[in-house]
C-alpha positions as semicolon CSV with decimal commas, in nm:
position;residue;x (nm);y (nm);z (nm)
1;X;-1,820;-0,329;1,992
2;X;-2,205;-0,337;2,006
3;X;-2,210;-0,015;1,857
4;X;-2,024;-0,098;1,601
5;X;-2,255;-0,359;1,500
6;X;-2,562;-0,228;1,498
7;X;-2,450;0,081;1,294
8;X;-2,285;-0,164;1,075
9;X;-2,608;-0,333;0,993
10;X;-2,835;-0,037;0,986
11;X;-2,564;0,086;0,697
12;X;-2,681;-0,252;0,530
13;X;-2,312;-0,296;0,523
14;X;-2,317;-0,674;0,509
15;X;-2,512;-0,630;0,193
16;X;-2,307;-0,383;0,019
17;X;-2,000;-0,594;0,096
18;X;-2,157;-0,927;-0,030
19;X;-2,289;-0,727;-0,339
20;X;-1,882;-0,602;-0,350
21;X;-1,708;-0,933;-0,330
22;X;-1,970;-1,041;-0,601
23;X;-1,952;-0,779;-0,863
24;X;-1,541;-0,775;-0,806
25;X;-1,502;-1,122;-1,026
26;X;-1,779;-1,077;-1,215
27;X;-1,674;-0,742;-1,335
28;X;-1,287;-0,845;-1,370
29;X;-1,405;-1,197;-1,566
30;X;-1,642;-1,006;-1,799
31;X;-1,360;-0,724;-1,864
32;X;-1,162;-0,980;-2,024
33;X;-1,392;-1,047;-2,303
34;X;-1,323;-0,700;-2,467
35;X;-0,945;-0,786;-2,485
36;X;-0,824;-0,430;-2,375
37;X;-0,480;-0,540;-2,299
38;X;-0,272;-0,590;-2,004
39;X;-0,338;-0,217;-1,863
40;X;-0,663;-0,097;-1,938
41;X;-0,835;0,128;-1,672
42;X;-1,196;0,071;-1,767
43;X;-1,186;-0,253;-1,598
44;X;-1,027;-0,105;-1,308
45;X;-1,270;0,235;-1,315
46;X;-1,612;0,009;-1,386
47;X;-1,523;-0,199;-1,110
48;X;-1,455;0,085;-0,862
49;X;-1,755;0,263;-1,004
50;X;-1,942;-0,115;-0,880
51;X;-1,781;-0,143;-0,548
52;X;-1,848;0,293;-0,473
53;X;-2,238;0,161;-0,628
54;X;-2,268;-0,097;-0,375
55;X;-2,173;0,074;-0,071
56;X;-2,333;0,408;-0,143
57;X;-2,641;0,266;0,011
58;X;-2,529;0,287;0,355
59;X;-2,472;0,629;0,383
60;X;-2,813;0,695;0,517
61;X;-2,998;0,484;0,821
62;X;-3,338;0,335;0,817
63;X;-3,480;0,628;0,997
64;X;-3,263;1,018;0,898
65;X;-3,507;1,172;1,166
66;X;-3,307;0,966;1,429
67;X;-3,003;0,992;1,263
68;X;-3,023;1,356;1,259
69;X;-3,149;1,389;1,660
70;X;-2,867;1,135;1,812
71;X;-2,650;1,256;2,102
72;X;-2,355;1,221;1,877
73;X;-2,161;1,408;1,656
74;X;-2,211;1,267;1,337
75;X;-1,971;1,466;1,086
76;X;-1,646;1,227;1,216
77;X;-1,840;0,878;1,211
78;X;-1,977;0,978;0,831
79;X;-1,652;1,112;0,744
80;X;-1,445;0,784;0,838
81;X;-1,748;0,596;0,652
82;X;-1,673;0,776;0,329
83;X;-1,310;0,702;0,391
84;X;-1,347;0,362;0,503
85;X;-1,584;0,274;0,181
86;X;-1,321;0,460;-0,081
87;X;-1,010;0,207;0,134
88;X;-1,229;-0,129;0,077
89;X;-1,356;-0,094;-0,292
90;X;-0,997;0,015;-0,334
91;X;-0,871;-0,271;-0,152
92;X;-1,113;-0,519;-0,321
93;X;-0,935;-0,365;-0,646
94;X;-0,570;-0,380;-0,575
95;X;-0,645;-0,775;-0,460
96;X;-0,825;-0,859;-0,815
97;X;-0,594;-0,727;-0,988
98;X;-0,300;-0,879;-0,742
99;X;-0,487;-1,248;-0,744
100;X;-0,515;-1,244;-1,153
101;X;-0,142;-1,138;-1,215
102;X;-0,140;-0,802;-1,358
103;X;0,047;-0,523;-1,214
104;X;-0,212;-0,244;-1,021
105;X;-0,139;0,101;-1,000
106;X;-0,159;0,219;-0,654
107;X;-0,188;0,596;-0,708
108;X;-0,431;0,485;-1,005
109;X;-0,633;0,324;-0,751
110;X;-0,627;0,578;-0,493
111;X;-0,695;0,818;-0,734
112;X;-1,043;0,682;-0,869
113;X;-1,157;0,544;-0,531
114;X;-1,157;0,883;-0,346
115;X;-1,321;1,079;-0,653
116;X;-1,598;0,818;-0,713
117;X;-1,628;0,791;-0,346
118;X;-1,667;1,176;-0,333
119;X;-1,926;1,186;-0,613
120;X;-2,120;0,921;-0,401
121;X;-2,105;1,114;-0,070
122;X;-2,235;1,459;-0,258
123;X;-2,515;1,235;-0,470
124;X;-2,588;1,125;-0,083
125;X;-2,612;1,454;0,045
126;X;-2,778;1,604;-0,279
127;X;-2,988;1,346;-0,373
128;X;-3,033;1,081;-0,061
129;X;-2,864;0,753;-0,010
130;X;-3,112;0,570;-0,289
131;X;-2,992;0,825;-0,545
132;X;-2,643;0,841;-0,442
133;X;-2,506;0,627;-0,746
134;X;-2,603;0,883;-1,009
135;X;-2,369;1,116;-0,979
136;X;-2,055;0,819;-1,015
137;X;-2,250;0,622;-1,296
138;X;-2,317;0,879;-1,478
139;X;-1,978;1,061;-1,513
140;X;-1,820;0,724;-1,588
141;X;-2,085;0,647;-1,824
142;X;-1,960;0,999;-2,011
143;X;-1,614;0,932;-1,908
144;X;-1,625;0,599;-2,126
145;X;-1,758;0,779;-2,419
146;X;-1,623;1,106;-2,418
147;X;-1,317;1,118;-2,670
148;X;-0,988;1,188;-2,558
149;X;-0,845;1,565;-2,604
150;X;-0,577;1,698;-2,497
151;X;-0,764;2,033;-2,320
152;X;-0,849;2,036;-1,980
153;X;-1,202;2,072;-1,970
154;X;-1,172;1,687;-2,165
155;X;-0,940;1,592;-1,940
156;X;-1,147;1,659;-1,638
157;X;-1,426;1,529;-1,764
158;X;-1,254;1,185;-1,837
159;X;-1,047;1,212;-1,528
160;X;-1,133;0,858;-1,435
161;X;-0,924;0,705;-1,766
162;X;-0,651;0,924;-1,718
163;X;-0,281;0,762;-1,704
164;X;-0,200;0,766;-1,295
165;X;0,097;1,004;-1,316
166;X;-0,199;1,275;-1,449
167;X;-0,225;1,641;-1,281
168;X;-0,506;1,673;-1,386
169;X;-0,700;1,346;-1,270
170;X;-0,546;1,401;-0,960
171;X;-0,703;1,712;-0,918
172;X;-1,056;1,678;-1,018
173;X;-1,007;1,381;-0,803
174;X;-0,931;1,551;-0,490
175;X;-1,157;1,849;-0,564
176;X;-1,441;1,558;-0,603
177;X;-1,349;1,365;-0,296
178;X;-1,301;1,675;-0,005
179;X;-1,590;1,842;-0,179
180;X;-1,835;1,524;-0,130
181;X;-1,716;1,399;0,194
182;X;-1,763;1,728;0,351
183;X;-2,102;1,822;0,193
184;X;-2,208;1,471;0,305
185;X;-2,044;1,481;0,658
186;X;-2,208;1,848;0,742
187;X;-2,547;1,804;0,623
188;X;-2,580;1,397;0,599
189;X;-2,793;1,220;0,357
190;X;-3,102;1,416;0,206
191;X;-3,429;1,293;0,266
């Protein structure tokens, strides 16, 4: 269990999970001023987009040179981080939306989590883990004012918005997630 713990605080995890059990409310509570009706998925994306935000700062250590020369095999332990950050700001979703009465959408949820979770991984690996919330931010932030089309190349840029039951969303969204959890559990965080 000591292990646990100290990678858990070199992640900064307890931060990034404080800073996620913040922003949840405050994101839900502030989504209600815009009156977007009972099923609106920018509340639900801009509050995944906060809680994939929050935690993309542990993907990297304090010190990548030590990371990088540890007797352990790193590619599973980053891999289950990615996957373990994509099930919590998922969870932290499903139990807003649960506590303030409206239905969620599971494969909505699932959906969104794993592709902004992938962008965050490959803006980790690409960028470093101080940089790894451009790559989500800024395809939501295009995602929200993009218009809707019909053609695919619109529809996989505003994947994120897209109904649950959506082949395409799913797709981008599973391209995005296997593509950034394995550039990011092969190579790690950039320096």
């Amino acid at each position: 269990m000591r292990w646990l713990t100290l990678y858990a605080r070199s992640r900064q995890v307890p931060a990034s999970l404080a800073a996620l059990l913040i922003s949840a409310p405050v994101v839900w509570a502030l989504s209600g001023i815009g009156g977007g009706g009972p099923w609106d998925p920018r509340a639900s994306t801009l509050l995944l987009a906060a809680g994939a935000t929050a935690v993309s700062v542990g993907l990297g250590g304090q010190d990548l040179a030590l990371d990088r020369t540890a007797a352990i095999r790193w590619m599973p332990r980053r891999a289950a981080h990615v996957l373990l950050c994509g099930a919590l700001i998922g969870g932290v979703l499903l139990a807003v939306r649960t506590l303030s009465g409206q239905p969620a959408s599971t494969a909505f949820v699932l959906r969104n989590s794993a592709g902004l979770m992938g962008l965050v991984a490959l803006g980790a690996a690409w960028y470093g883990k101080q940089y790894a919330w451009i790559l989500p931010f800024a395809w939501m932030s295009v995602c929200f004012v993009a218009p809707s089309a019909p053609d695919a190349a619109t529809q996989v840029l505003t994947w994120m918005l897209l109904p649950p039951d959506a082949a395409v969303g799913a797709w981008t969204a599973l391209v995005l997630a296997v593509t950034g959890m394995t550039a990011y559990a092969v190579g790690g965080p950039r320096r």
